[in-house]
N, C-alpha and C positions, 0 to 999 in steps of 0.2 A: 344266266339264271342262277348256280350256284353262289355267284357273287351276289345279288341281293340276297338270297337267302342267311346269305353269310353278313353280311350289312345287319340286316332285318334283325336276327340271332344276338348281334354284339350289341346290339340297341336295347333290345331286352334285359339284354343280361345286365348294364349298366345303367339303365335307363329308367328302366318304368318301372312302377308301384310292385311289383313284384320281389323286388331286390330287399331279400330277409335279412334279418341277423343275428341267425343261428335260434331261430323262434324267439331273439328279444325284440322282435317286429318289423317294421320296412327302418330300411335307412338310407339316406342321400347318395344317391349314385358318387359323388363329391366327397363321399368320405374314404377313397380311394387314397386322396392325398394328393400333395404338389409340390415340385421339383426333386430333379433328378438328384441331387444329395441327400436328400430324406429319405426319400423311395430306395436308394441304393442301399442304405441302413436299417431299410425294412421298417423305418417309421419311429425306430425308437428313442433315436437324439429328439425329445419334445425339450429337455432343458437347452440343447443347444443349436436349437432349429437357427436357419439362415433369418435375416430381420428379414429379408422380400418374401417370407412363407408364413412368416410366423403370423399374420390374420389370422389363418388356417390352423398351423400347429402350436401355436402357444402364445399368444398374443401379450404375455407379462414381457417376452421377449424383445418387443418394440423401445422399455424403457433405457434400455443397453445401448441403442442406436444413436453410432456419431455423426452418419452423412446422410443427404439421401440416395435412395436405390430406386432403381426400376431392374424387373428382373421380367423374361418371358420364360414358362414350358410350354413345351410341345411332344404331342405324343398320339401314334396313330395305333389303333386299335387292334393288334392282332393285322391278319390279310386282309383290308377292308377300307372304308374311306371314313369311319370313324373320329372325326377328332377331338380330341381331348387334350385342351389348353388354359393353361393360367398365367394372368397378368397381375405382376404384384407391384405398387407404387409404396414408400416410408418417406414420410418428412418428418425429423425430427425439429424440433422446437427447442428456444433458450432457457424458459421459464416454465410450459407448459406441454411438457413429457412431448411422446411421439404420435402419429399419426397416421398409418395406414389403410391400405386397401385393397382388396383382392378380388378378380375377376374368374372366373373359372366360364369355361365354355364344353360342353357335350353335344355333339351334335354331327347329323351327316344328312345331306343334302340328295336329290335328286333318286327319291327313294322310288321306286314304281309302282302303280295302283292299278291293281286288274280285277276285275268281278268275278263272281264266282266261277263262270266259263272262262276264267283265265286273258280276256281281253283288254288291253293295255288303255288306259282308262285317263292313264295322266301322268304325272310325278310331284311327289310332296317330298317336303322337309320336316325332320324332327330335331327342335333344339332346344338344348337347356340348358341356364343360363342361373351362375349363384354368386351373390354377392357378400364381400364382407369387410366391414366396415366395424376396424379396429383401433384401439388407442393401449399406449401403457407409458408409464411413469412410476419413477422410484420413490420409496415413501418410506421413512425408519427402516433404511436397511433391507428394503423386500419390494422387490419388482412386482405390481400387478398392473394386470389387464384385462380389458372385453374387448367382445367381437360381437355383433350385430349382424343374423344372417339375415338374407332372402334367396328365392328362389324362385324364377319361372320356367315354365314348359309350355312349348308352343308344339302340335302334334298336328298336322292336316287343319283344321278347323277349326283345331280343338285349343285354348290357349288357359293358363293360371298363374298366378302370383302366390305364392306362400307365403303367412303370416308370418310375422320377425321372430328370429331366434333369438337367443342370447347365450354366448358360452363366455367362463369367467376361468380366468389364469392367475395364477401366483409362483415367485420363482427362487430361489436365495441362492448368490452365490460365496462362496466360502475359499480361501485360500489356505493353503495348507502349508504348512511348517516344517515341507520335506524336499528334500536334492530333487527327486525321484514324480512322486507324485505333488502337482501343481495345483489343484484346484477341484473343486466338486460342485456342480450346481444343482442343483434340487428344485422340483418343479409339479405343480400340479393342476391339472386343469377340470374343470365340470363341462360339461356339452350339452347343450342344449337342458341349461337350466328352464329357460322359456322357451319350451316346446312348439316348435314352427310345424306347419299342418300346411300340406297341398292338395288341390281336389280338383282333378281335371276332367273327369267324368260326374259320373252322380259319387261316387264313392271317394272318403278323403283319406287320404296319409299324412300320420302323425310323426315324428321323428323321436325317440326312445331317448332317455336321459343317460348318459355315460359318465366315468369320471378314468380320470387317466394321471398316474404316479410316476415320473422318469426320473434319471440319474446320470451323471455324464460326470467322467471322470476325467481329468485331461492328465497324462504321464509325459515325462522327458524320461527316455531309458538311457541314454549320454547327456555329459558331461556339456558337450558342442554347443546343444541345444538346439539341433538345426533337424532333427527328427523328433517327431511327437507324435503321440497315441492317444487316441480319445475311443472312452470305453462307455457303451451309452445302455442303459436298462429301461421298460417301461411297462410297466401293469396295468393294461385299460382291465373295466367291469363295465359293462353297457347290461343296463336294466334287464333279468328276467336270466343273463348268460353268465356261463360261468366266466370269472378273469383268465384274457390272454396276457403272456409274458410273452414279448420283443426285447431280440439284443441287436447290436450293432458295434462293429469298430471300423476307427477309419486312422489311418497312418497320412501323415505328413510331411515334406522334406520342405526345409527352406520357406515353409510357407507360400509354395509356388507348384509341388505335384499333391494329388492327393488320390490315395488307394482305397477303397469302401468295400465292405460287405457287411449282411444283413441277413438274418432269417426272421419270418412273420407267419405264424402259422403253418410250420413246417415247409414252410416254400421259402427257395433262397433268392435275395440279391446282393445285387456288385453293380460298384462304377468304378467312374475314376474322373479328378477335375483337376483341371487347371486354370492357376491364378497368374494373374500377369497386371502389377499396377491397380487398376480401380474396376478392371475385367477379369471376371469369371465364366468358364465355361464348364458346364459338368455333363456328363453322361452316365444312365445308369439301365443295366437290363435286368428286371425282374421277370421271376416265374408266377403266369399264372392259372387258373384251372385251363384254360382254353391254347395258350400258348406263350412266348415269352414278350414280355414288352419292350421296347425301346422308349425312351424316353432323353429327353433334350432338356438342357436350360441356359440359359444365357443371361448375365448380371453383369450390370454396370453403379458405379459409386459415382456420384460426384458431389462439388461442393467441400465448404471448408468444415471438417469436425466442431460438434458443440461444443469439446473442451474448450477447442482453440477460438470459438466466438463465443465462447464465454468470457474467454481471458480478455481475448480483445473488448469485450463489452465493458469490463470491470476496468482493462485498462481509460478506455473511454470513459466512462464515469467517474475516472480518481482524476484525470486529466481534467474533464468540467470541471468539479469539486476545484480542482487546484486553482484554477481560471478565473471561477464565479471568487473565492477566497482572495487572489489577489488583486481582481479588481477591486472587491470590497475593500483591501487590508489599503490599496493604492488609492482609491478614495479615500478614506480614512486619514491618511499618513497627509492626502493635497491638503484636507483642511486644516489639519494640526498645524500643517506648514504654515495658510494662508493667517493661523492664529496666532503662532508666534513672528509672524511678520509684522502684523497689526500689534501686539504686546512691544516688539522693540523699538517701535513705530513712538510708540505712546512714552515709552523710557528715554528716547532719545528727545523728545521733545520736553519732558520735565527735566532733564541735565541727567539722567542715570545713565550714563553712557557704560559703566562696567555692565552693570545688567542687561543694556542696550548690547555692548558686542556678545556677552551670552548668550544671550537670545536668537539672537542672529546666527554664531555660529553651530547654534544646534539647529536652526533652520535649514542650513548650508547641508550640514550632514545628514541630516533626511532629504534633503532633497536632490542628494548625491546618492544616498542609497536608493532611491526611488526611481532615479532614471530624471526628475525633474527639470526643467531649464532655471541653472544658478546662476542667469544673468544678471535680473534684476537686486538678490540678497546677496550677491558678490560686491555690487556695488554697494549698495549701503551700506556692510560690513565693513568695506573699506575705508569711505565717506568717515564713520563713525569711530572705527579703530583711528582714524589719523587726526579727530576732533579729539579723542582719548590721548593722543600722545601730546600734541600743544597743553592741554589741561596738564596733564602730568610733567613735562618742562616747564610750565611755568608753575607749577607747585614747588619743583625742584629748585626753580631759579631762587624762588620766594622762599623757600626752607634752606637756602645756602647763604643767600643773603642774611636771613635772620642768625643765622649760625655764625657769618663772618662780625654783624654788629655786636653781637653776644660776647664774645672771642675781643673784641677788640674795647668792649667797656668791663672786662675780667683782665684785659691788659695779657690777653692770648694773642700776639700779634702773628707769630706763626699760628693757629688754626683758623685766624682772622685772614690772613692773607690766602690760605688753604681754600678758605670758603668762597672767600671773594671772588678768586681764580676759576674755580667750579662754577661759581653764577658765571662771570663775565665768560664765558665758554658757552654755557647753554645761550645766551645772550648779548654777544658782545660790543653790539654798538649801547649797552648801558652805561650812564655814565656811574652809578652810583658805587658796581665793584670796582670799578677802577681807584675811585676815589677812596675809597676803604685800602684798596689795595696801595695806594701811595701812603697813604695816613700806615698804614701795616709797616711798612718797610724804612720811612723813617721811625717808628718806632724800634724797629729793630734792630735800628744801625744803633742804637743809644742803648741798647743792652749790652751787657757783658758778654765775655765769649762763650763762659761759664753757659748763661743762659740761653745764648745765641746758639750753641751746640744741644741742651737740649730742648727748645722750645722744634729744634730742625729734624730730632732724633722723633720726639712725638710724631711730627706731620708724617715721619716717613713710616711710621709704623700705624699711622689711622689710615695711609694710604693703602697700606699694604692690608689691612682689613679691610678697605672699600673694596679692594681687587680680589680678593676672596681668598690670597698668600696667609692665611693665618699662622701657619707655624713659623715662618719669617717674621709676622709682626713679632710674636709670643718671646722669639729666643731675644729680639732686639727689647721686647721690654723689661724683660727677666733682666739684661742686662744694664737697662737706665734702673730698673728700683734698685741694684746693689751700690750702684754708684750716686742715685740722688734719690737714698731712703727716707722714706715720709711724705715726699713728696706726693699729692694728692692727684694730681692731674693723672703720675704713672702709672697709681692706683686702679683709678677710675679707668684708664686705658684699660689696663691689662684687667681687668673687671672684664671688661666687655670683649675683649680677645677672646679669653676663658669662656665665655658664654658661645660668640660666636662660634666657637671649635665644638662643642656639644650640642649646639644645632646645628652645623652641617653631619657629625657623628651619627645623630639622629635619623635625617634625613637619609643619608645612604642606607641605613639599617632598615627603613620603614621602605625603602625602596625595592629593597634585598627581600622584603620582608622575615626579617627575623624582628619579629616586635616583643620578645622579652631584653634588646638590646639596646632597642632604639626606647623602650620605657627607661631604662636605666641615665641613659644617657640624657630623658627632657628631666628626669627627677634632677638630676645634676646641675641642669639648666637651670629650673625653675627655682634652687636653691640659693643662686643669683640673681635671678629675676620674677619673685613668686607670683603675679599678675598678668604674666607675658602671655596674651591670647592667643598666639601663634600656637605655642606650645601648648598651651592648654585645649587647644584644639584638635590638634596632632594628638595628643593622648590619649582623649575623649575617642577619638576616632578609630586607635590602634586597641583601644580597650573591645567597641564593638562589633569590631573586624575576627577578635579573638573569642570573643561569643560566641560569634556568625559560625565562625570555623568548628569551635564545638562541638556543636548542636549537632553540625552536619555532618562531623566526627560520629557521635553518636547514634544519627538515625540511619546512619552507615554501614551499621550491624546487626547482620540479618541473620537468620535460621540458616542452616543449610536446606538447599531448593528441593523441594520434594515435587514431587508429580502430584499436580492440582486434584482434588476430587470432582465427580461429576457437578456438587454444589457449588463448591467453588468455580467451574468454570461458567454454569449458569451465572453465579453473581457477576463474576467475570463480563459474562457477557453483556450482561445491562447497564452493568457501570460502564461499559465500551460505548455503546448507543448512545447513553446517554452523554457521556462526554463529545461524542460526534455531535449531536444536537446542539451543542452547548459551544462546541468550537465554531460550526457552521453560524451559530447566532452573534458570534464576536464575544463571547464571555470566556475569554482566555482563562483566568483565573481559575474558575469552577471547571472547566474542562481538563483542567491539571489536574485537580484535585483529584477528581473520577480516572483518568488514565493513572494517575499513578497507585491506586487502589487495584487499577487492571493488573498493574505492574506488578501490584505485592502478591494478588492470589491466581495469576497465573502467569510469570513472566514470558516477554515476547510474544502474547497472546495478538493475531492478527495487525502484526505492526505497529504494536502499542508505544514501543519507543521511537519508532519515525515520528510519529505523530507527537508524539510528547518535546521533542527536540524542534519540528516546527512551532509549536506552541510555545515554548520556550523560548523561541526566536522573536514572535511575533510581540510576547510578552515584555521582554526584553526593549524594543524598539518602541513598545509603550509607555514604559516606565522613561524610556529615553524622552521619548517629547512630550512629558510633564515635568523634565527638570530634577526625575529624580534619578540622579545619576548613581547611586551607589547599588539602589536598588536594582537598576537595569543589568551590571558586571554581576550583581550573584546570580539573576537568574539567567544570561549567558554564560555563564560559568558552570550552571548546573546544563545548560546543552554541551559545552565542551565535554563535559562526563561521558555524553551519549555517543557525542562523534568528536574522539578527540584528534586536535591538529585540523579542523575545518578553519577554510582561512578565512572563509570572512566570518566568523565568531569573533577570531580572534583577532580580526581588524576590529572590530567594534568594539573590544574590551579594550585597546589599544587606543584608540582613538577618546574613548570616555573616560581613560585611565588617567591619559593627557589634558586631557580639559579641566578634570579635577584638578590638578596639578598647578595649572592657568590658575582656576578659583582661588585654589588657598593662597597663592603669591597675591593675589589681588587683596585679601581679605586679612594680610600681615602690616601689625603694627609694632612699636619697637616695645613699648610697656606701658 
């Protein structure tokens, strides 16, 4: 008998409409609170409530959460069969803040009903049941949240639902600039903005509007860092009463034991929890008017942190980005390919076989960088290189012959015979060098020794110029004009010796690039030969090489880097966008332009030079397969800047560096 009474008694007290607060009116049996780490702090950690409580105690607290949780309390009521339990569920989200929900249960079963002559009548149940259904998300720096209550009571017969509540959270946390103390979070909640109402008989209960002020201070007192102190205040004012003030502190070692106590209205608690992996377990016993509580909680985490599937998302997304971009850039590059196929196609069938292997071999090298099959433009390059070299031996043959008949009606019998020998080489079952070449030799047997010595000393030193020996030819003809001065042929040699040695001077200099050396050396040139396109081209070329370098000498120098303003990093950021947009659409160009604007008013801003170095790449390999090859080496040369010693840059510059090199020999005439 004393146990239902004692049942009956705790049911009251927690339970039904009777439950005041302090004359500011009835309030939620439920506003007791949940789990054993709060309860053990006497309620006042609201900034640093557990994420599986915070529906209940601060619901701004949800936007903080990196896993999900499930967490149970349990807690019986005094001597008695009372329970008093909550169920808390968090799923946090990637893009749209957290998501909770809380169960609370009141209630004891198997009560006894006797009339008023005391006769055992039956047995009922009383239970009550509150929900709350929370959300929070970070926003400029400040954590808010709501909670959405309800609430029913089911009593013998008697049953209700309560109208929705609404309580509203906001939280900031702040880190601090000390050994000592680590961080302060600040927190404030309203409760029952939207006043929730229950009416179980004829008479209803309204629930009283509160607002609630906390503080949580988190210390390291060592050095270690393996102990920490968390220091928590909290000011509720619930309508009509006057403001209570809650403290609480809780010690921690390792992040694995934890020490609590708590006072709340001059009644004290304590617990103590322990962590272990993605399991929590806490226990806490408070004092209350009737006796002391026990109370349970049990938390578990799992699932992977939003940091970490953020990053993973982001990493996913810069993957696709990469993917969809190289399929594009790789389409892109098949049809350049397939155009300049058809373009050498069309040159080899008109006779333009130079431009013909051009073409081809830039085919070749896109479709080497691509990954492509160079079976088919390997062959034709071949095919057409080996149509280019007969063309060019018999040009050869035909400009040796002309040279040997030349030579031999100027009564040059040695360069006649020189020549003739050259043709009949490139072609030897001709009869025509041969015959020059006997016609040569009895000429020459009917010269003097005089002349026979040097018509023999010239060939050996225009040979020694074919072989590229210039300073051997030079000393040997220095030596015929002391000995046969005026003579005009020697002249004329050693004319063209003189030349030749100032454009290979040239050349190595423009190679070396030192182009105030290799100028020196074509003016020298050209001063012998003032028409010579070789060289005039060479110069033209080293003049706006020396430009090029200038320019970018000069836009070279920058301010010293200050730290961007808020403006600037806004502009920053739109110019980033929109270069994204611009590079995603294939307009390389205007995407440069905008990232290197990122570059100038905020450097490094969000991987502004990765991206500009890709861009520059891709740019690069455009410029390559329209032929404009000088174009292409400056703007991978301006990615080498970005990442230098990358190797295949610098095969590409290598390779197009060489090809130019191909062109101009192709494109050299004597004057």
């Amino acid at each position: 008998m004393s146990k239902v009474i004692l049942t009956i008694a705790v049911v009251v007290a927690m339970a039904s409409s009777a439950n005041s607060a302090k004359d500011g009116g009835t309030v939620s049996p439920f506003s007791f609170g949940a789990g054993a780490r709060e309860l053990s702090l006497g309620g006042a950690d609201l900034a640093g409530c557990g994420f599986e409580t915070a529906p209940f105690w601060n619901p701004s607290r949800l936007a903080s959460a990196q896993r999900y949780q499930i967490s149970g309390f349990h807690s019986k009521l005094f001597d008695s069969d009372v329970a008093y339990q909550y169920l808390g569920l968090i799923a946090p989200t990637l893009d749209f803040g957290t998501f909770g929900i809380g169960i609370f249960r009141l209630g004891v079963s198997g009560i006894e009903v006797r009339d008023i002559n005391n006769a055992l009548l039956g047995e009922t149940d009383d239970d009550r049941l509150a929900l709350y259904i929370s959300y929070g998300r970070s926003l400029s720096n400040f954590d808010f949240g709501a909670s959405i209550t309800f609430e029913h009571h089911s009593l013998a017969d008697y049953s209700a639902t309560s109208s929705p509540g609404l309580n509203l959270s906001a939280s900031k946390n702040l880190e601090l600039n000390s050994n000592v103390f680590k961080r302060l979070t600040l927190s404030g909640n309203l409760v029952n903005v939207l006043r929730p109402s229950l009416e179980l008989d004829a008479e209803g209960v309204k629930y009283p509007i509160s607002a609630e002020l906390s503080a949580t201070l988190g210390i390291t007192p060592l050095k270690d860092t393996v102990h920490g102190i968390s220091l928590a205040v909290s000011l509720n004012k619930t309508d009509r009463v006057n403001p209570d003030a809650v403290v609480g502190i809780e010690y921690s070692f390792r992040d694995l034991l934890y020490l609590r106590s708590g006072i709340n209205d001059s009644k004290l608690a304590a617990g103590i929890g322990i962590k272990y992996a993605a399991v929590s377990f806490d226990y806490a016993v408070i004092d209350r008017d009737l006796d002391l509580l026990h109370t349970f909680t049990l938390t578990t985490s799992f699932g992977k942190p939003v940091s970490q599937r953020v990053e993973e998302k982001l990493a996913k997304r810069e993957a696709e980005f990469n993917r969809l971009m190289g399929e594009r850039l790789t389409e892109r590059n098949r049809g350049l390919v397939n155009s300049m196929m058809n373009e050498a196609r069309r040159f080899f069938e008109e006779g333009r076989l130079p431009d013909a292997v051009s073409t081809f071999e830039r085919a070749l090298f896109m479709s080497k960088a691509n990954g492509f099959d160079t079976t088919e433009v390997s062959g034709l390059l071949a095919e057409t290189q080996t149509k280019l070299n007969e063309i060019f031996l018999l040009k050869q043959y035909r400009g040796n012959l002309d040279s040997a008949n030349f030579a031999m009606a100027n009564n040059d019998f040695i360069s006649a015979k020189y020549f003739a020998t050259t043709a009949s080489d490139i072609q030897p079952n001709a009869n025509e060098p041969k015959e020059i070449i006997e016609s040569a030799n009895k000429a020459i047997n009917q010269n003097t020794a005089r002349a026979e010595l040097l018509q023999s000393r010239l060939f050996k030193a225009d040979s020694l110029l074919s072989s590229g020996k210039i300073t051997d030819a030079m000393n040997l003809l220095n030596g015929l004009k002391q000995t046969y001065s005026g003579d005009t042929r020697v002249e004329q040699l050693l004319r063209k010796a003189n030349f030749e040695r100032l454009r290979e001077t040239a050349t190595n200099n423009y190679t070396q690039r030192k182009y105030a050396d290799a100028l020196s050396a074509l003016d020298s040139a050209l001063a012998l030969f003032p028409k010579h396109e070789w060289c005039l081209a060479l110069k033209s070329s080293i003049i706006s090489t020396q430009s090029a370098t200038s320019l970018k000498q000069t836009a070279s120098v920058t301010e010293p880097a200050t730290k961007p303003s808020e403006q600037m990093l806004k502009e920053a950021e739109q110019e980033y966008q929109t270069a994204q947009s611009l590079f995603t659409s294939g307009k390389l160009t205007e995407a440069i332009s905008h990232w290197e604007n990122v570059e100038r008013l905020a450097p490094d801003y969000q991987s502004v030079r990765k991206y500009l170095f890709k861009a520059y790449k891709f740019l690069g390999v455009e410029f390559y397969s329209k032929g404009q090859l000088r174009e292409a080496i400056k703007v991978w040369e301006l990615a080498l800047k970005i990442a230098p010693g990358n190797e295949e840059i610098s095969n590409y510059i290598q390779r197009t560096d060489t090809e130019l090199k191909k062109l101009e020999k192709l494109s050299y005439e004597s004057e």
